[in-house]
KOLDREN-360552 format. One line per field, with one value per residue: residue number from 1; chain; x, y, z of N, C-alpha, C in turn. Coordinates in steps of 0.001 Angstrom, whole numbers, plus 500000, padded with zeros to 6 digits. Each point is the difference from the previous one (the first is absolute). Layout:
N
nr <- NUM|... .
kette <- A|... .
n_px <- X|... .
n_py <- Y|... .
n_pz <- Z|... .
ca_px <- X|... .
ca_py <- Y|... .
ca_pz <- Z|... .
c_px <- X|... .
c_py <- Y|... .
c_pz <- Z|... .
end
This chain:
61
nr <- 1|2|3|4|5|6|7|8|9|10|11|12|13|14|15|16|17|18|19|20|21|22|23|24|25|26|27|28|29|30|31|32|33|34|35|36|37|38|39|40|41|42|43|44|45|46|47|48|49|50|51|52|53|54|55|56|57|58|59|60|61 .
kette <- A|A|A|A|A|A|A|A|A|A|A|A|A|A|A|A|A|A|A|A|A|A|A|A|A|A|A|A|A|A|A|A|A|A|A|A|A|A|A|A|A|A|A|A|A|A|A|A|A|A|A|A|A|A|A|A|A|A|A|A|A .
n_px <- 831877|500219|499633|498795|500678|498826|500333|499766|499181|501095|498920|499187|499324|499373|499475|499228|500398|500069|499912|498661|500781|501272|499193|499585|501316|499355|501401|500925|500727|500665|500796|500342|500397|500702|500528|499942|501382|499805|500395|498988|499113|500527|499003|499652|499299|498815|499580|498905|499468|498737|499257|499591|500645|501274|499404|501187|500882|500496|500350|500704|500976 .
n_py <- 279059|498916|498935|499625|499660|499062|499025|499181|498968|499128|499322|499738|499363|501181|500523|499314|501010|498488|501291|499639|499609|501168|500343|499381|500099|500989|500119|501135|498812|500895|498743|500471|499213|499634|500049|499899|500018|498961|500646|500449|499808|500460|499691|499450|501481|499340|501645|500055|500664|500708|499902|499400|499020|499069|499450|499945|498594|499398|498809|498877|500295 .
n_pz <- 227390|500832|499183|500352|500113|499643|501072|499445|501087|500070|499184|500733|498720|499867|501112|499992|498791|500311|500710|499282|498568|500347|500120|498641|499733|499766|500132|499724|500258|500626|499205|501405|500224|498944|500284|501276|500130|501109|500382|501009|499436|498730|499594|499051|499907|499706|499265|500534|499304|500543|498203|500385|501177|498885|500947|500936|499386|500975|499079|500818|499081 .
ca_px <- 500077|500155|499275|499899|499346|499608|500366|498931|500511|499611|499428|500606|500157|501183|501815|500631|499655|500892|500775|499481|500563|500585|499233|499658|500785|500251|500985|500194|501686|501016|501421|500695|501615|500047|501177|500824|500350|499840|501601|500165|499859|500659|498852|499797|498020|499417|499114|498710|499290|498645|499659|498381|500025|501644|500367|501242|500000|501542|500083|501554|499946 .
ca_py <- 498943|498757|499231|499147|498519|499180|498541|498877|499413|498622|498761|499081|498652|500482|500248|498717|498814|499187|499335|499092|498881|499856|500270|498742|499446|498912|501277|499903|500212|500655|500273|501230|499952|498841|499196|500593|498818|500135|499515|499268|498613|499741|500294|500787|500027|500879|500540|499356|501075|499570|501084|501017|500670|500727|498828|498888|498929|499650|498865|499696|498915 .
ca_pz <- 500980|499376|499924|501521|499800|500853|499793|500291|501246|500165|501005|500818|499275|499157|500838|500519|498845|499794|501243|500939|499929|501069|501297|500355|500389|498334|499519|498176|500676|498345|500868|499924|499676|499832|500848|501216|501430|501111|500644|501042|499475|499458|498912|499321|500525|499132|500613|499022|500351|499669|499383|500762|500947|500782|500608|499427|501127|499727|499518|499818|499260 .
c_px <- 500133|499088|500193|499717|499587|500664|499050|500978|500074|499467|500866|500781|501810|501671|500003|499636|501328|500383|498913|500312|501168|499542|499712|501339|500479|500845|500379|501306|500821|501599|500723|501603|500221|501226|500375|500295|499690|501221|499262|499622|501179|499498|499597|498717|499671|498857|498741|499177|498786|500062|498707|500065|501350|500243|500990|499992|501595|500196|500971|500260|500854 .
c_py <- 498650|499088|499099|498265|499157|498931|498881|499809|498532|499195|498942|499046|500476|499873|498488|498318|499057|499515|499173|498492|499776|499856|498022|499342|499317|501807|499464|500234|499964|499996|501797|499427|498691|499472|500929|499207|500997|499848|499086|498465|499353|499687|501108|500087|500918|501027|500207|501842|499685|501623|500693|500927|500438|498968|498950|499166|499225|499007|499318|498565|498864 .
c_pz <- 499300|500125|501196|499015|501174|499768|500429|500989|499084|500611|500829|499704|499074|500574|500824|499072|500367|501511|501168|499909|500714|501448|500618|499447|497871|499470|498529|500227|498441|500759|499656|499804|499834|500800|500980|500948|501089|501088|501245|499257|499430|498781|498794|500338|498578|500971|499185|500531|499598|499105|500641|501231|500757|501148|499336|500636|498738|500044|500016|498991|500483 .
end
């Protein structure tokens, strides 16, 4: 037969290390593309991703 392994459960603290600073509004925005126009604008927009929690927000220059 095969060995059964146990797995620790993670703490709490563990699986939601980082994202209580998103939570209060302070993200770790990392540009995902550096140049993309926008046709309806006519603009070039940059796109900004948050590394913690994946939340985007779109910037027009």
């Amino acid at each position: 037969m095969a060995e059964i392994l146990e797995f620790k459960k993670k703490a709490p603290a563990e699986v939601h290390k980082g994202k209580s600073l998103c939570r209060h509004g302070f993200h770790k925005w990392i540009i995902k593309q550096e140049k993309q126009f926008d046709s309806q604008q006519g603009k070039l927009v940059t796109v900004y991703k948050c590394e913690r929690c994946g939340k985007s927000k779109v910037k027009a220059l």
